[in-house]
C-alpha positions as CSV (number, residue, x, y, z in Angstrom):
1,X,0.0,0.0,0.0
2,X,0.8,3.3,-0.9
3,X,2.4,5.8,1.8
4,X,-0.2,8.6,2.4
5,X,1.4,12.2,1.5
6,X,0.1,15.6,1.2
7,X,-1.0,16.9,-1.8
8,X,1.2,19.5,-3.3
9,X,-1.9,22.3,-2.8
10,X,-0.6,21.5,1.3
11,X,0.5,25.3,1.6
12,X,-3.0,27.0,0.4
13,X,-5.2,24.2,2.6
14,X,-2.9,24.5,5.3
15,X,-1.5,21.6,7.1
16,X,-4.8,21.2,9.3
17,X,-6.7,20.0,6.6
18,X,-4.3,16.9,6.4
19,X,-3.8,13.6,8.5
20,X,-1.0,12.8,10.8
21,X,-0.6,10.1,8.4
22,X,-0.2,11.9,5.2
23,X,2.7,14.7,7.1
24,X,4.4,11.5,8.7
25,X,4.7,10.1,5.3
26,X,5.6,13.3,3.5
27,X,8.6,13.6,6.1
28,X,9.4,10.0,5.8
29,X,9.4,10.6,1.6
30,X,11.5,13.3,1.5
31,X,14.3,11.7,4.2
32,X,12.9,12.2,7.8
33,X,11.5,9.0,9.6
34,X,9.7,9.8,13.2
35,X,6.1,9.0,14.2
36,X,4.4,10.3,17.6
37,X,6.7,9.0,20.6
38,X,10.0,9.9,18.5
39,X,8.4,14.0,18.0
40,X,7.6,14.2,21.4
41,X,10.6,13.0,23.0
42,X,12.2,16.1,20.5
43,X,10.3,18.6,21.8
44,X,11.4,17.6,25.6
45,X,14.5,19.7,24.4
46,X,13.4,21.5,21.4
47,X,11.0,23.9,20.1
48,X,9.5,23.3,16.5
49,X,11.4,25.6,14.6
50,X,14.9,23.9,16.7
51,X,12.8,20.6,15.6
52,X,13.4,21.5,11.9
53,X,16.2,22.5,11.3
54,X,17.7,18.8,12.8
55,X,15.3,17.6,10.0
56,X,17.1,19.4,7.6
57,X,20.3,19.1,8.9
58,X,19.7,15.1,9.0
59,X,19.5,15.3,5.0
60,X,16.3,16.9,4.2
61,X,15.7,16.1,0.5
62,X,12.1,18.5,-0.5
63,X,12.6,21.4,-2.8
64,X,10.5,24.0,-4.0
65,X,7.2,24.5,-2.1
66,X,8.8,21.3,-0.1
67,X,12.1,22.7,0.9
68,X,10.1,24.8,4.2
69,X,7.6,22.1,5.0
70,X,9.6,20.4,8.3
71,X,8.9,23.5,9.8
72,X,5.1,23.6,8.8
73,X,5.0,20.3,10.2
74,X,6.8,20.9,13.6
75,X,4.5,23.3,14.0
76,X,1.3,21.6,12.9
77,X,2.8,18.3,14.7
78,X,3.7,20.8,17.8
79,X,-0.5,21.8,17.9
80,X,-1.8,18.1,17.5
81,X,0.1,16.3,19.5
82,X,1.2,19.0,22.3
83,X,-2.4,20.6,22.9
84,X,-2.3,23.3,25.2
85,X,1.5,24.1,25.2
86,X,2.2,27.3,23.5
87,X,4.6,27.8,20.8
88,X,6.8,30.1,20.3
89,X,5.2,31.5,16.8
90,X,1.7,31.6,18.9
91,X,3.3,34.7,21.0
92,X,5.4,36.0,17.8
93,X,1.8,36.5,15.8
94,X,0.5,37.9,19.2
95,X,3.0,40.1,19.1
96,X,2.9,41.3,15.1
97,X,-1.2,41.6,15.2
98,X,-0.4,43.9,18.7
99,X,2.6,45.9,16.4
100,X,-0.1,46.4,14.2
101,X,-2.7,47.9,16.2
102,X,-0.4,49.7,17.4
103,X,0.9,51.2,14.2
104,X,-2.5,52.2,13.7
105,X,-2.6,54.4,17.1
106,X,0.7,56.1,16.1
107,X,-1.1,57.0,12.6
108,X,-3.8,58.4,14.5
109,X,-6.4,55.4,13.0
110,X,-9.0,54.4,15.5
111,X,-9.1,51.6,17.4
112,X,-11.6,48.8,15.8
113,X,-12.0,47.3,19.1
114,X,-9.1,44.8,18.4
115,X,-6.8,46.6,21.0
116,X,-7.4,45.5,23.7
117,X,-7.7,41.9,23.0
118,X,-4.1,41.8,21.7
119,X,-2.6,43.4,24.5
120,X,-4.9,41.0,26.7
121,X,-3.5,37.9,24.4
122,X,0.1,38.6,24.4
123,X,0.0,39.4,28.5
124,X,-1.7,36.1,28.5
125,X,1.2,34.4,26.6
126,X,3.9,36.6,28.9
127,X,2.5,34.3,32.2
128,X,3.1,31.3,30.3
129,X,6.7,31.5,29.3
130,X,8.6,28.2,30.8
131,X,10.3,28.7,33.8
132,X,13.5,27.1,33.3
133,X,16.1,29.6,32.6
134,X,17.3,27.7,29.2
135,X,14.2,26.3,27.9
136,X,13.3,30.0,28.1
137,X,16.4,31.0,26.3
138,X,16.1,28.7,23.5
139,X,11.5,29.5,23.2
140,X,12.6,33.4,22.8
141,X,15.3,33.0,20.8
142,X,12.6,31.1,18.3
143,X,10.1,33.6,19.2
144,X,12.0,36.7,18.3
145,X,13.9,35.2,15.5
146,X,10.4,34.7,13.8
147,X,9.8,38.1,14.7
148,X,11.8,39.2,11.3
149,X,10.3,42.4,9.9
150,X,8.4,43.2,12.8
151,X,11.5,43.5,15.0
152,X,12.7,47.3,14.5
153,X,9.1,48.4,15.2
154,X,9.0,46.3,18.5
155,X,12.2,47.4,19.9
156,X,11.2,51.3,19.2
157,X,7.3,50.3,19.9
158,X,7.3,52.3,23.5
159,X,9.5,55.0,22.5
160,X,6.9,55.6,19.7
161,X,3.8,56.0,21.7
162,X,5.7,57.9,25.0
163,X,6.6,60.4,21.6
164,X,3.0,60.9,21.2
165,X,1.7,61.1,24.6
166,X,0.1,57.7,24.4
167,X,1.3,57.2,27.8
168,X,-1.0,54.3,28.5
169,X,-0.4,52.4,26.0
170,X,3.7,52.9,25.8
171,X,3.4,51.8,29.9
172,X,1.6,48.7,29.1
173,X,4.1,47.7,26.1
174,X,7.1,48.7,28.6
175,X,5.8,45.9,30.8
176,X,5.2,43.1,28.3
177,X,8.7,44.1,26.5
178,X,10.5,43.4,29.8
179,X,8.9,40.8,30.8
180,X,9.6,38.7,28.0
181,X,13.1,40.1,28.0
182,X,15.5,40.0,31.1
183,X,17.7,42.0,29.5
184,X,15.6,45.3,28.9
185,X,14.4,44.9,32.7
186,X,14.3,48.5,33.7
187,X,16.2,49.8,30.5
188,X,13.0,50.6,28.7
189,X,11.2,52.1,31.0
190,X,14.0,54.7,31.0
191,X,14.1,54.9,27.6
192,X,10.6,55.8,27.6
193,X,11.0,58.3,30.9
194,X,13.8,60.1,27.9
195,X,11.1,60.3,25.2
196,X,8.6,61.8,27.5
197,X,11.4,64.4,28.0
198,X,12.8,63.1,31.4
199,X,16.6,62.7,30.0
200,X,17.9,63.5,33.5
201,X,15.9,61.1,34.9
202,X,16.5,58.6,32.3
203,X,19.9,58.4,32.3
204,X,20.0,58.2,36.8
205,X,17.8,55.2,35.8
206,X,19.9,53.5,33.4
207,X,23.4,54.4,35.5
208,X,21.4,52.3,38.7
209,X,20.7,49.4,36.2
210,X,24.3,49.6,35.0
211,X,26.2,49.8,37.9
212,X,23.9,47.3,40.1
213,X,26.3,43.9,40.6
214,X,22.7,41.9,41.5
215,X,21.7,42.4,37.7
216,X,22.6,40.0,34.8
217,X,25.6,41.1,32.8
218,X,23.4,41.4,29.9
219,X,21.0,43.4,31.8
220,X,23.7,46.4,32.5
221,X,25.1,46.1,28.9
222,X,22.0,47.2,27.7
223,X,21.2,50.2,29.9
224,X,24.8,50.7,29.0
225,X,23.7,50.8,24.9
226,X,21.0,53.4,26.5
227,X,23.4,55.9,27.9
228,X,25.2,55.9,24.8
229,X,22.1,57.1,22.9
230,X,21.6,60.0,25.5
231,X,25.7,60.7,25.3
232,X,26.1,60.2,29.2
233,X,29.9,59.0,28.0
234,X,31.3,59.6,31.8
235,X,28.5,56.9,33.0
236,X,29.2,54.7,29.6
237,X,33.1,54.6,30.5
238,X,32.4,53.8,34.2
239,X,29.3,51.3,34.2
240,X,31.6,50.0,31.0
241,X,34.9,49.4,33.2
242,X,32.8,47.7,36.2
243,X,31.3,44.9,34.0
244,X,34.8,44.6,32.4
245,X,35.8,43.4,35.4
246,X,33.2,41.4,36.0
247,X,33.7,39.8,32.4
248,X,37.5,39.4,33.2
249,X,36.7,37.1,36.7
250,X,34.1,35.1,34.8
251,X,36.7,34.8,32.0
252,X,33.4,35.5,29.5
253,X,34.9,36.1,26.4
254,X,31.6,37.3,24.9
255,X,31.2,39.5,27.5
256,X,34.8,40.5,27.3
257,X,34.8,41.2,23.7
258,X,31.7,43.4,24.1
259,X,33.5,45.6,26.4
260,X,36.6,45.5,24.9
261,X,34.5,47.0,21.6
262,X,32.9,49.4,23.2
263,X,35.7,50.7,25.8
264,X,37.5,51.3,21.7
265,X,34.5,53.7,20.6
266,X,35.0,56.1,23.7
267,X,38.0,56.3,22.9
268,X,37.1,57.4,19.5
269,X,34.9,59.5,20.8
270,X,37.1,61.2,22.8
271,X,41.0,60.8,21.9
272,X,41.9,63.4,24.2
273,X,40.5,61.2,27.5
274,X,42.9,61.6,30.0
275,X,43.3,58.1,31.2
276,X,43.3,56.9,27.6
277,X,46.9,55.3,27.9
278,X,46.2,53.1,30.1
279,X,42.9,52.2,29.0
280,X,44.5,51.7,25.5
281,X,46.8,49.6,26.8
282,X,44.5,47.6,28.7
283,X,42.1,47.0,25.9
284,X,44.8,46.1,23.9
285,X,45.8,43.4,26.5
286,X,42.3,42.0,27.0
287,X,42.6,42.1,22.7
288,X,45.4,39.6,22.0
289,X,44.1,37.6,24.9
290,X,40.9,37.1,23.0
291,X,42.2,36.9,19.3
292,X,43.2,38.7,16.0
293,X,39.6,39.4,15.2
294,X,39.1,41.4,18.6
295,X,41.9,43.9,18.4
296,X,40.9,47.1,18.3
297,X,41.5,49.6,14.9
């Protein structure tokens, strides 16, 4: 007998309209052999996106409308056989249909009474988030790599709406954009405090998040990116040499190379710093340390 495929009209129908049969023998056609037990015990440690690419990396063998269907089918898999687990593209269209309401307020549109149900849906999805720390990790780095086009609008989202005294709205994005990302804990509420005209304020914020030892690295690098945009370089070179250190006791070479590159553009920024011997010299050290490919211009 026959294995049962899907048809190659599977991208207009949409994978729902198929059987598990006909997507497991699809997969199993074009190189990739796994039924219900083997998919599940995937997604113990994977996400469906992280799901597909191992397909393709195992030899996937589809082209043309078949070279992007292990991800449709991770996903559609991911709904059927996971029910009641969210996805990560489940809070990445949240988030695009909330962008674009939002949009709309910025152009001065009216609401069509959507609003509020995508704020409501994406807050929802914010609770749900797992808990470990790497699961987390590896759902938002699916999440916001799906995010694509709609990224640059997020990041500036709060900004946006502060600039044009939508002040509820910008406070209600504020606290879904940190809490799905540690790293902007605290940083873009004080980028918003600076759009509402608050740059004093702003910047006392972002040195407290900078300089605070209890905060991840990560955290003070990006209030640290903040200060730079509101040219508090005194606070950019101090916050800057107090994560240095802690990069140099955690011997995080990431870490390290991100000060070490931005330590270099104060000093291009100001050539004329007086301690900029020794700092030259250290960032030079810290350079050859790390590699070739780190050493400063």
């Amino acid at each position: 007998m026959a294995t049962e495929r899907v048809d190659k009209g599977w991208q207009a129908k949409g994978l729902e309209a198929y059987g598990d049969e006909a997507i497991l023998g699809t997969l199993k056609h074009y190189g990739v052999t796994t039924d219900k037990a083997g998919f599940l015990a995937l997604t113990e440690t994977a996400y469906p996106l992280a799901v597909a690419m191992g397909w393709h990396d195992a030899g996937w063998k589809g082209t043309g409308q078949f070279s992007r269907f292990p991800a449709a089918a991770a996903e559609e898999l991911w709904r059927r056989w996971r029910p009641g687990t969210i996805a990560p593209t489940d809070v990445t269209l949240a988030l695009i249909n909330l962008i674009k309401d939002l949009v709309g307020q910025l152009e001065g549109k009216p609401d069509d009474g959507t609003l509020e149900t995508r704020f409501k849906v994406v807050e929802a999805y914010a609770q749900k988030l797992p808990e470990d720390p790497q699961a987390r990790e590896r759902f938002l780095g699916e999440c916001f790599g799906a995010l694509s086009d709609w990224q640059e609008a997020f990041d500036g989202m709060a900004e946006s709406l502060a600039g044009k005294h939508l002040d509820g709205l910008a406070d209600r994005f504020v606290a879904i954009e940190e809490s799905l990302l540690d790293q902007r804990r605290g940083v873009s509420t004080a980028i918003v405090q600076a759009a509402r005209g608050d740059e004093g304020g702003a910047v006392n914020a972002l040195r407290a998040v900078a300089m605070d030892p209890s905060r991840e690295a990560w955290n003070r690098s990006c209030a640290i990116d903040a200060l730079v945009e509101l040219d508090a370089l005194d606070d950019v070179k101090s916050a800057t040499l107090a994560l240095l250190e802690v990069a140099e006791r955690a011997k995080d070479l990431e870490l390290l190379s991100w000060c070490v590159e931005r330590l270099a553009e104060l000093l291009r920024e100001d050539p004329a710093m007086p301690e900029r011997f020794e700092l030259r010299e250290r960032i030079e050290r810290i350079a050859r340390a790390l590699g070739p490919e780190h050493e400063p211009p």
